[in-house]
N, C-alpha and C positions, 0 to 999 in steps of 0.2 A: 496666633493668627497665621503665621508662618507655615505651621506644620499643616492647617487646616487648606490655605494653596495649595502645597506640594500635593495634598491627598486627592484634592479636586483634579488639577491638572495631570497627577497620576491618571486616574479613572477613567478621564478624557482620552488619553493618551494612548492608556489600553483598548478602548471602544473604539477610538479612530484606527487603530491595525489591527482588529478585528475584523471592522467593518474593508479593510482591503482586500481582503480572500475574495475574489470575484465568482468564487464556485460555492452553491452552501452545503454545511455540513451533511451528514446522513441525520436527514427526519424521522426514519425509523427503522429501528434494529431488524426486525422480523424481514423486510427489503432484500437483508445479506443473507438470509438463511438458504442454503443449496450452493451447488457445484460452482466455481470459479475458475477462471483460465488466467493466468500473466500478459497481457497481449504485451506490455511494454516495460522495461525497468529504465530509472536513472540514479545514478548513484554522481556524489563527489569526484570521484577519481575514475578513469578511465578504463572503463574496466574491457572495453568494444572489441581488445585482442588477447586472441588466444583461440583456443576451440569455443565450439556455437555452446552457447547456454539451453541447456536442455530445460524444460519443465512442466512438472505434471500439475493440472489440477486441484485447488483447495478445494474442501469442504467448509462451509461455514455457521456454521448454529448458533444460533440463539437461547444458551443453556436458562438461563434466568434474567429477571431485568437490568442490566448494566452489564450484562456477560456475555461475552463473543467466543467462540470456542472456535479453532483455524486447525484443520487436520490436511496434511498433504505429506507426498511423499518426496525424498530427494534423495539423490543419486551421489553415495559418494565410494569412492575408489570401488567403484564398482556393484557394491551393494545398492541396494533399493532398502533404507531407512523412514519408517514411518514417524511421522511427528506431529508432536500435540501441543498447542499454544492457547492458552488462554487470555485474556486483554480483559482488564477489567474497567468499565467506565468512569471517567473521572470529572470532578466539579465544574470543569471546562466543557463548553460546547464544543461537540464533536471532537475530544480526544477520549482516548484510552490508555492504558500503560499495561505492561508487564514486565517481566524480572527484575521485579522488585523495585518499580519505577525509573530502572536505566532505559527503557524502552518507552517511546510513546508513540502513538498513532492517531492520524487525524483523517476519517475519512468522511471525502469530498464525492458528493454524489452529483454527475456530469449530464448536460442537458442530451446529451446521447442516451436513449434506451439500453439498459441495463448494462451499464456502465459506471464505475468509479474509479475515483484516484484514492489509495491509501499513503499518504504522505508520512515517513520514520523520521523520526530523531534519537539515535541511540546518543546516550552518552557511557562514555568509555574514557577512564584515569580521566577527569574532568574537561575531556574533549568532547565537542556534538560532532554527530557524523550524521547527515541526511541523507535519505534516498525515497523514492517514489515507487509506485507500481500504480500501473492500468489493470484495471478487471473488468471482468467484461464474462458474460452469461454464456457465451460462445468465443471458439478458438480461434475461429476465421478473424481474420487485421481488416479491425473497421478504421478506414481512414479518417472520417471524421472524429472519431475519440480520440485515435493520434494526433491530429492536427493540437483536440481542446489539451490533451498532456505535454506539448510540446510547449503551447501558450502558458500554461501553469507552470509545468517546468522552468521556464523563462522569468515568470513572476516569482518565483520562489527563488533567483537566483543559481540554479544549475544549469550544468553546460548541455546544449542540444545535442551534441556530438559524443555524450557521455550516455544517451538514449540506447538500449539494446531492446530489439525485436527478440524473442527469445524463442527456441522450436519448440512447439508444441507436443506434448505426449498423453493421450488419455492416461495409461499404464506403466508404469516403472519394471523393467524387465533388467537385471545383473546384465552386465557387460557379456556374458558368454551366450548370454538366449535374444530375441529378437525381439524388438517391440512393435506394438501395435496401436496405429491410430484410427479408433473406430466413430468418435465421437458426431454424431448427425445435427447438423441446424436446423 
């Protein structure tokens, strides 16, 4: 009889912080498929100094049904490095996981036009590490998606001051050539 409470009051428990997330999940995967920009990152720890965070563009496809394929490029020690993430959907509303389920993702599709939050939990040596990103169909800082990521942000427990606006790059160019932002709204 014991066990059979705990299991009810479980269930409960799990459905009432479910039902907290005040944004709903992504209704349908085909939504993410095309170009995507960073408008906003928050991460745990403070990451706001140093030099400007640069960032280029995701790709995001729809390869099969529960499969999200993330292509973008990133800039390191100078290189321009291509990369390819897969996310596969898992028995949970609106998450996904990759590397080998140290990775998960929950994404929140935002009452702003073509706009979401992809909400992380890595875990790493049995610690969680979270972070956030805004996406958005276009480069240009819509204030009102910041404002709802900032409120989320908040609900989820991270610090507003740990928010980075990140610069924009259609193109990833090596440190020695010039880049270029051509992207049109």
């Amino acid at each position: 009889m014991q066990s059979l409470l705990l299991t009810v009051t479980l269930l409960v428990l799990v459905a009432v912080l479910q039902a907290q997330d005040d944004l709903p999940f992504l209704s349908e995967e085909k939504k993410l498929s095309g170009v995507w920009f960073v408008k906003a990152i928050v991460n745990e720890r403070n990451l706001t100094e140093g030099e400007t965070l640069v960032l280029f563009p995701y790709t995001l496809s729809c390869l099969e049904q529960g499969t999200l394929e993330v292509k973008t490029t990133v800039m390191y020690e100078g290189q321009c490095i291509k990369t390819i993430m897969h996310m596969q959907r898992t028995e949970k509303p609106g998450q996904y996981s990759s590397f080998s389920g140290y990775k998960f993702f929950y994404i929140y599709e935002l009452p702003v036009k073509d706009h979401y939050i992809i909400y992380i939990e890595t875990l790493l040596h049995e610690k969680k590490f979270l972070s956030g990103h805004l996406i958005g169909k276009c480069p240009k800082e819509n204030m009102e998606a910041l404002e709802e990521f900032k409120k989320f942000t908040q609900h989820k427990g991270l610090l507003q001051e740990n928010i980075i606006v990140p610069q924009q790059r259609e193109h990833c160019v090596p440190k020695h050539g010039r880049a270029r932002q051509d992207h049109k709204c």
